[in-house]
C-alpha positions in Angstrom: -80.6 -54.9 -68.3 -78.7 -51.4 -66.8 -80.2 -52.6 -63.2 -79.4 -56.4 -63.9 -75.7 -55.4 -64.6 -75.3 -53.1 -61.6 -76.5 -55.7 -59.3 -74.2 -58.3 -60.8 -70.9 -55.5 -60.6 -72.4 -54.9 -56.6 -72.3 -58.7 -56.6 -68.9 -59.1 -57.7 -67.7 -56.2 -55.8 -69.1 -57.4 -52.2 -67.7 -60.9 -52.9 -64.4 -60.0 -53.9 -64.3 -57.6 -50.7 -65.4 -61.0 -49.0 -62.7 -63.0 -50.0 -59.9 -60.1 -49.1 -61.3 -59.8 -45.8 -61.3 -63.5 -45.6 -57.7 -63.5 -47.0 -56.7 -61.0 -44.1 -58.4 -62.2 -41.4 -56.4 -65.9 -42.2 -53.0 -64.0 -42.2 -53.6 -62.1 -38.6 -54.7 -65.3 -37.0 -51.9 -67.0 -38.3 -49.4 -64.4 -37.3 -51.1 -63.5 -34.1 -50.6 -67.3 -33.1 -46.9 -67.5 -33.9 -46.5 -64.2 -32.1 -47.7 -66.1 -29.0 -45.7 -68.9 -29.6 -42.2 -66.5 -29.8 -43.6 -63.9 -27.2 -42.5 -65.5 -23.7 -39.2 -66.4 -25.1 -38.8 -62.9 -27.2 -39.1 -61.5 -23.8 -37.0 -63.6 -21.8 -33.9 -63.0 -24.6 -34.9 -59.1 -24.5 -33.9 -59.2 -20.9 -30.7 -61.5 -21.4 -29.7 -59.1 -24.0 -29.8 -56.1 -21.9 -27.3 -57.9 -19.3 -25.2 -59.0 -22.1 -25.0 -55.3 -23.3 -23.9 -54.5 -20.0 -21.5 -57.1 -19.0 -20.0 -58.0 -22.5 -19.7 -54.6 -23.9 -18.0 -53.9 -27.3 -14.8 -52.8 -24.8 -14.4 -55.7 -23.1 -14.8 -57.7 -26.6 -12.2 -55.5 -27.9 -9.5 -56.4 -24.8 -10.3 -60.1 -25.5 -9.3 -60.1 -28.4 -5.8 -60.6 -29.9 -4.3 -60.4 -33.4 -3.1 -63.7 -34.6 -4.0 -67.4 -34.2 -6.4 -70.2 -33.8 -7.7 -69.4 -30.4 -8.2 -65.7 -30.7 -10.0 -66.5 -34.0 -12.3 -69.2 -32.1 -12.7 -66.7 -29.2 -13.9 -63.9 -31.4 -16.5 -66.7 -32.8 -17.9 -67.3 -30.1 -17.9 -64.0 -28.3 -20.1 -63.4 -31.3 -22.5 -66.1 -30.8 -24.9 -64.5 -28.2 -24.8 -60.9 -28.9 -27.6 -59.2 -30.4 -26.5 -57.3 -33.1 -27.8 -58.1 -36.8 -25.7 -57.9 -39.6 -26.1 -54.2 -40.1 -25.3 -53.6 -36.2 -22.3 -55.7 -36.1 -20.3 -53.9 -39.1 -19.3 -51.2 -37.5 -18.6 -53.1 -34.0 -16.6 -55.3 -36.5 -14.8 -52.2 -38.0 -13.5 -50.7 -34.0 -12.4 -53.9 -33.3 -10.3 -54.3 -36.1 -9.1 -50.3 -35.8 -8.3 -51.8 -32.1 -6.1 -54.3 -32.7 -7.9 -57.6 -33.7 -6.6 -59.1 -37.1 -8.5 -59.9 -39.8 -8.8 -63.5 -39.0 -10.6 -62.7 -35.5 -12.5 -59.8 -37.3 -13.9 -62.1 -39.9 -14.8 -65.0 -37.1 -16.6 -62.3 -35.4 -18.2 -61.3 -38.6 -19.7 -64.3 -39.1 -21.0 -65.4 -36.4 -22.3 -62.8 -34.6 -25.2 -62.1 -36.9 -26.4 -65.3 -37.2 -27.4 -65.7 -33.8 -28.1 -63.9 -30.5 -29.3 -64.6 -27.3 -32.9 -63.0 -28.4 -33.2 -65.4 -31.9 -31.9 -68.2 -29.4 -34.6 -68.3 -27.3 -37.4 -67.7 -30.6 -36.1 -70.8 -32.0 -35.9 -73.0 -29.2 -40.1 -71.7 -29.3 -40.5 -71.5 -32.8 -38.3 -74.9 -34.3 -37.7 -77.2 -31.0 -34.3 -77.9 -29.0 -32.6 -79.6 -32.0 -32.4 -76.6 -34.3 -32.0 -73.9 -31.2 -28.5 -76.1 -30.4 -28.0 -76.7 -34.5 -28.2 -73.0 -35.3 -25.7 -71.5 -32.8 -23.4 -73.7 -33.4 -23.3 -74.0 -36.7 -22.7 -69.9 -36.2 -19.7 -71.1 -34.0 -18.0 -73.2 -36.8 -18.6 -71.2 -39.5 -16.7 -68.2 -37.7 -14.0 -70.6 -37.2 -13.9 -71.7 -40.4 -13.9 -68.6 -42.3 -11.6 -66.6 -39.8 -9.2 -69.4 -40.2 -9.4 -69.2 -44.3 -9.0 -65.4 -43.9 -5.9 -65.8 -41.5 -4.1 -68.0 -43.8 -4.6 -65.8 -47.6 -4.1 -62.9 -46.2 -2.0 -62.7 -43.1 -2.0 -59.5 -40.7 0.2 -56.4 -41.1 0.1 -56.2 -37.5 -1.9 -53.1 -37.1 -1.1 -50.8 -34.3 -4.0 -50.1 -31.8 -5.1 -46.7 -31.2 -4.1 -44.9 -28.0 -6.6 -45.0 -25.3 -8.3 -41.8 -24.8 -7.3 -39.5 -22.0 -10.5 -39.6 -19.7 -11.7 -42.7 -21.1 -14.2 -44.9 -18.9 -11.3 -47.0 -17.6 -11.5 -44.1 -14.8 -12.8 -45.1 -11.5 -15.7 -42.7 -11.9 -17.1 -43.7 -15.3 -16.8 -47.3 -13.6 -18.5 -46.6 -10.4 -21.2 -44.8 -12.7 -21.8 -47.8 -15.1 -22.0 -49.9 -11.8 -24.7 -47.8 -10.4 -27.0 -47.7 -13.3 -26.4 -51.3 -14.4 -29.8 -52.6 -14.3 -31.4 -49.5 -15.7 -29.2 -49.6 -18.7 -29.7 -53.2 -19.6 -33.9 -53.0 -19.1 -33.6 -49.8 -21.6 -31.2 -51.5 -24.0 -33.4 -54.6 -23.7 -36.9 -53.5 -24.0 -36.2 -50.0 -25.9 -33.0 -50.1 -28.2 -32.8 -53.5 -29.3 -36.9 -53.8 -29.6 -36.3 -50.8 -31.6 -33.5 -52.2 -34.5 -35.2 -55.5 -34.7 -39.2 -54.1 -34.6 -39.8 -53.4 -38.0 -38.2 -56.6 -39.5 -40.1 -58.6 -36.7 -43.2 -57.3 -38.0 -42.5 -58.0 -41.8 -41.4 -61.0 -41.0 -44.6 -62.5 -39.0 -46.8 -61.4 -41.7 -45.0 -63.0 -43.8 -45.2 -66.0 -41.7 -48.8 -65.5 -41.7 -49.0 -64.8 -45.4 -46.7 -68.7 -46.2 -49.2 -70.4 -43.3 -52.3 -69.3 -44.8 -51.7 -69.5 -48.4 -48.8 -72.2 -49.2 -50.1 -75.2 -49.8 -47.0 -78.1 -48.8 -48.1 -79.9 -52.1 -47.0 -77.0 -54.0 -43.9 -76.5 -52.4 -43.1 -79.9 -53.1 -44.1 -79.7 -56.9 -42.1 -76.4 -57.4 -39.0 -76.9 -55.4 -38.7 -80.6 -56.0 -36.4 -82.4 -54.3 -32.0 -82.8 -54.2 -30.1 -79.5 -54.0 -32.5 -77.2 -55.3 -34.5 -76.2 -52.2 -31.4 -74.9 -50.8 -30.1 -73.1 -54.0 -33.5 -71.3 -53.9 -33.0 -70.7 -49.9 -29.7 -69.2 -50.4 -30.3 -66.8 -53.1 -33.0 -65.4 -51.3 -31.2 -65.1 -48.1 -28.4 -64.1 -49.5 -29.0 -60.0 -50.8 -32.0 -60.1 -48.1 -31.5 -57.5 -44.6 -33.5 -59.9 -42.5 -32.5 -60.4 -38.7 -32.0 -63.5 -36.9 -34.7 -63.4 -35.0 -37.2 -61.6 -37.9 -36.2 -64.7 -39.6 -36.9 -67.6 -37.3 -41.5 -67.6 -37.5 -40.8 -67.0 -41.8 -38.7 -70.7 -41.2 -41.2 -72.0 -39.5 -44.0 -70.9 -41.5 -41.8 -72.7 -44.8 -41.2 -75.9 -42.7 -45.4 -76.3 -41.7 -45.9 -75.7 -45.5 -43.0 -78.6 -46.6 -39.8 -76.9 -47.2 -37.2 -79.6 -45.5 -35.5 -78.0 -42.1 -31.9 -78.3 -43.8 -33.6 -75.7 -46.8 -35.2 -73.5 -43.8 -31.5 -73.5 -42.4 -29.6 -72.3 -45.4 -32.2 -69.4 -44.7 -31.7 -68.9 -41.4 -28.2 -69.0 -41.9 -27.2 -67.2 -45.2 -30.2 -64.4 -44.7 -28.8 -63.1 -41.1 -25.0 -63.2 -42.3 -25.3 -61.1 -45.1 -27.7 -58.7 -47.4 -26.6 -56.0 -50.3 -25.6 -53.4 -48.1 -23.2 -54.7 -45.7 -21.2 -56.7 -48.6 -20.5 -53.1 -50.0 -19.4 -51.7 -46.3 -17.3 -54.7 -45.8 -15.8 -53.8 -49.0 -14.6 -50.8 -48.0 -13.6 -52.4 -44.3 -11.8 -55.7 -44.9 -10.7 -55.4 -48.6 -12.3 -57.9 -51.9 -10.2 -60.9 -51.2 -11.6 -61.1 -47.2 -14.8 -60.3 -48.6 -14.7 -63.0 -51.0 -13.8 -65.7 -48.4 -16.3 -64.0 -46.2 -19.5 -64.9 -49.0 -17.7 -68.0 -49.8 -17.7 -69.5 -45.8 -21.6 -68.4 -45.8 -22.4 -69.9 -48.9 -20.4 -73.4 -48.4 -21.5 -73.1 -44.4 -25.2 -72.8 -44.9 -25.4 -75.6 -47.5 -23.3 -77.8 -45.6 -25.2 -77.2 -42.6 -28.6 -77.9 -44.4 -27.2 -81.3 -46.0 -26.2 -82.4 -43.2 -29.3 -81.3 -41.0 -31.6 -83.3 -43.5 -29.5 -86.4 -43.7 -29.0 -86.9 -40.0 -31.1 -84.8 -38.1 -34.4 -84.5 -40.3 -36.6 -86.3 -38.8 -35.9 -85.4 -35.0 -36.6 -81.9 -36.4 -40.1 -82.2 -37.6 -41.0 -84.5 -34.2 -38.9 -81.8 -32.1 -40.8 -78.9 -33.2 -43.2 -77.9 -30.5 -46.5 -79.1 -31.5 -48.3 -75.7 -30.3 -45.9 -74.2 -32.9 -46.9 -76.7 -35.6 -50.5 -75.7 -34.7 -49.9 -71.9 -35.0 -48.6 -72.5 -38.4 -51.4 -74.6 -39.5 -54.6 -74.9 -37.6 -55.2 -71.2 -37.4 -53.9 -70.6 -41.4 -58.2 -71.4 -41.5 -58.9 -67.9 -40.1 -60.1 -69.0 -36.7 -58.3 -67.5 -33.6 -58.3 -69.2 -30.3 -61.3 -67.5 -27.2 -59.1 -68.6 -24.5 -56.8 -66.3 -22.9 -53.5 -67.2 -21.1 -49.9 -66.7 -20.4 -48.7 -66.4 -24.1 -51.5 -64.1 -25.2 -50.8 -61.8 -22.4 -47.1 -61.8 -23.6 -48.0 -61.4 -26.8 -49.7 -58.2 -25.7 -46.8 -57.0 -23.8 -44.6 -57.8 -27.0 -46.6 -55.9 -29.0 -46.5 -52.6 -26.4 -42.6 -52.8 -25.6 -42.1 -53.2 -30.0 -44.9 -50.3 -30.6 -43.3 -48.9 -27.6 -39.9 -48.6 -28.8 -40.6 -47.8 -32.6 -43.2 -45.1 -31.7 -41.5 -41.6 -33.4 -39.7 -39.7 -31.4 -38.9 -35.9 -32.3 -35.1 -35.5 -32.2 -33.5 -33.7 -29.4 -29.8 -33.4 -30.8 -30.4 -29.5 -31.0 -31.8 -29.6 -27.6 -29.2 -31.3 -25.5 -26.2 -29.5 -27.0 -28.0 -26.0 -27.3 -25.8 -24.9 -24.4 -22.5 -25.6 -25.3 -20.2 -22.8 -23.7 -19.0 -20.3 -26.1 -15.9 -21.2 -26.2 -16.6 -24.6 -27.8 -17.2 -25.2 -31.3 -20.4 -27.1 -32.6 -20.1 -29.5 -36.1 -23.0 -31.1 -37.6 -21.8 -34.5 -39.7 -23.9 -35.9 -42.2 -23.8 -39.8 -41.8 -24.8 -41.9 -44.3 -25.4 -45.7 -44.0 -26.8 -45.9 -40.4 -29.2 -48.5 -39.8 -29.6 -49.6 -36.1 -28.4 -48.1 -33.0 -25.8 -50.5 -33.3 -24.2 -47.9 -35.8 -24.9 -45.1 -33.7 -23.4 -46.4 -30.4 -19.9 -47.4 -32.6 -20.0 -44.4 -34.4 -20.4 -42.0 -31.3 -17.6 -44.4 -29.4 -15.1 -43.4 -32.4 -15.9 -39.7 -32.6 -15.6 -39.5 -28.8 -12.0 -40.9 -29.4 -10.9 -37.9 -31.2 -8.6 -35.0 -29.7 -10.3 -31.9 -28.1 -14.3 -33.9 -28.6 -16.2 -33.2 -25.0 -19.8 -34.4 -26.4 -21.3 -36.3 -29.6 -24.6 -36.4 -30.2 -25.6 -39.2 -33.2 -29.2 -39.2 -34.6 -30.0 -42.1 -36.4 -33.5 -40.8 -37.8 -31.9 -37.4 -38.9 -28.6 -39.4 -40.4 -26.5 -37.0 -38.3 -23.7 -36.5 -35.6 -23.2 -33.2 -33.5 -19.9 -32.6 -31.8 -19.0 -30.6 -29.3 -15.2 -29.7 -28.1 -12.5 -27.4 -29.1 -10.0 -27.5 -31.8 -12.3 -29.7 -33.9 -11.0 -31.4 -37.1 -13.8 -32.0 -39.3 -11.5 -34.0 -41.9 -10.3 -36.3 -38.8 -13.6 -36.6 -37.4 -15.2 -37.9 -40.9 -12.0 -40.1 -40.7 -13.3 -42.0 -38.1 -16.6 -42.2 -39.0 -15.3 -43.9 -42.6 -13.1 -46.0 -41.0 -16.2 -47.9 -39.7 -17.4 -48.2 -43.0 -20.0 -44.9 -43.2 -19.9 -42.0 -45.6 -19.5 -38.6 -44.0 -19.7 -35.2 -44.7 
């Protein structure tokens, strides 16, 4: 009897380690076919995002845009549109531009919009959901910016904030210019393939197993028993978007992994829309930046937006959708949920590869060097070390090093994001107006 029951717990044991194995092996291949599917185009929008982080710096967004009115409001909505900065990143870009001059109608357009799309979640969708839903999605980004910088301009009109003075030394100069010109390309290839790979890596990754976990596992049928049909599916949608620090692009292979297992594409956009735009943590900064009432109209535009968008999407453009999506996606999502991964080699595998090296690449740990750099500061200078709370991407860092750099008698700033701290270098330092600047962008200092 003892040896009976120790074969049938060895029994057990070996087919329950059977069916995990099987369970994993369905998730990879389903994941590792949607990662081909996005690679090429993940790629492409790296390198279009490095340019644009060049060419269309925070800066230049700042001297475009103006306080008051319909078409500053509608040009900060669309400046926001391609640039890749999640709704973490954008806060504090949101917060210099508003400390430089933009009202809080322009602010907000740029608020909304920018988050939801970017050149780099662009190009995933256009691979991931077909050309209807890559044209759908940024515009929809477009309108709600308009929309809800509009709303925000008309309850609560500017006090006409006064911009700060320019910095003596700035990079207006001819030399900082000359310097930016000369290491153009370098810049946008690192920005491109190391810092942005870097902010979005981790929620890429989450989000393709999770892809893999709704393509291997979801059945449509029961998707279509749980959620039902009418307004639910969107409810549902948004309240998981909602409180959820997902990135554009982190969210597009999750949508198409909920479409291939029966969610309707207007549902899957109330995701895509509603999950980018906001998430816990940036409603409590914007708090602190913009004030409850713009905050308020800020939730409100995402929440009416998103399901307006996804009514409308299903009504009219529903069924171009589903016979839009590309059907090598529509494969990825179901035809390898079976465990079975395709022999051949070719262009997509190989740039699935190099996605996988530039994102391992870019997230491999790094020991900090803050220490290093600034170890040699003359004597004469004095050296602060700023704890920084709330710093997610190096969105944060770039803003926050921009403000500090802004203060009288600052020569250097050193931020590290993985240490949560800023070293500053000058003479004369104030470490009450340094902390100042760093809370005006919405992060707690010490």
């Amino acid at each position: 009897m003892a040896i009976e029951r120790a074969l049938g717990a060895a029994y057990f044991y070996i087919r329950a380690y059977d069916g995990i194995m099987i369970a994993v092996i369905q998730v990879l291949a389903a994941s590792w076919a949607l990662l081909g599917e996005m690679a090429p185009y993940l790629l492409f929008g790296f390198l279009v995002a490095g340019l644009l982080s060049v060419f269309v710096s925070p800066e230049w967004v700042e001297q475009h845009l103006g306080r008051k009115g319909f078409a500053q409001v509608a040009k900060a909505s669309l400046f926001g549109v391609p640039l890749p900065l999640c709704s973490c990143g954008v806060l504090p870009v949101a917060a210099s531009l508003r400390r430089h001059g933009a009202g809080k109608g322009a602010t907000t357009a740029f608020l909304l919009s920018t988050p939801q799309t970017g050149v780099d979640s662009i190009a995933v969708t256009w691979a991931l959901l077909g050309p209807v839903v890559a044209f759908i999605r940024p515009l929809a980004a477009f309108i709600t910016g308009i929309a809800g910088g509009m709303v925000v301009q008309a309850v609560e009109p500017d006090e006409d904030p006064q911009t700060l003075p320019e910095k003596d030394g700035g990079c207006a100069d001819s030399c900082c210019s000359s310097e930016r010109e000369e290491h153009a390309l370098f810049k946008a290839l690192r920005y491109g393939f190391v810092t942005l790979p870097r902010d979005i890596g981790r929620a890429l990754f989450v989000g393709l197993v999770l892809s893999g976990i709704i393509a291997a596992f979801l059945n449509p049928d029961h998707v279509k028993v749980v959620f039902g049909g009418g307004v639910l599916p969107y409810l549902v949608a948004m309240a998981v978007g909602i409180p959820l620090y997902v990135c554009a692009t982190a969210s597009t292979p999750i949508a198409a992994s909920l479409i291939g297992a029966g969610l309707s594409p207007g549902a899957a956009l109330v995701f895509l829309i509603s999950g980018p735009a906001t998430n816990v943590a940036s409603v409590t900064t914007l708090l602190k930046v913009l004030g409850r009432k713009t905050v308020a109209v800020y939730l409100a535009t995402v929440v009416v937006g998103s399901l307006a968008t996804g009514l409308v999407v299903d009504f009219f453009f529903g069924r171009w959708v589903l016979t839009g999506m590309p059907a090598s996606a529509i494969e990825a999502v179901h035809r390898h949920a079976d465990g079975t991964v395709a022999t051949g080699w070719g262009f997509k595998e190989i740039s699935a590869v190099v996605l996988l090296a530039v994102l391992v690449g870019a997230m491999w740990p790094r020991r900090s060097r803050a220490v290093e750099e600034n170890s040699g500061a003359e004597s004469l200078e004095e050296r602060l070390r700023l704890s920084v709370g709330g710093m997610r991407c190096n969105g944060c860092v770039t803003s926050i090093g921009r403000a500090l750099r802004e203060v009288e008698g600052v020569r250097d700033v050193t931020v590290d994001l993985a240490a949560a701290k800023a070293i500053v270098i000058g003479i004369g330092l104030d470490s009450e107006a340094l902390c100042a600047e760093v809370r005006a962008l919405g992060f707690d200092c010490e």
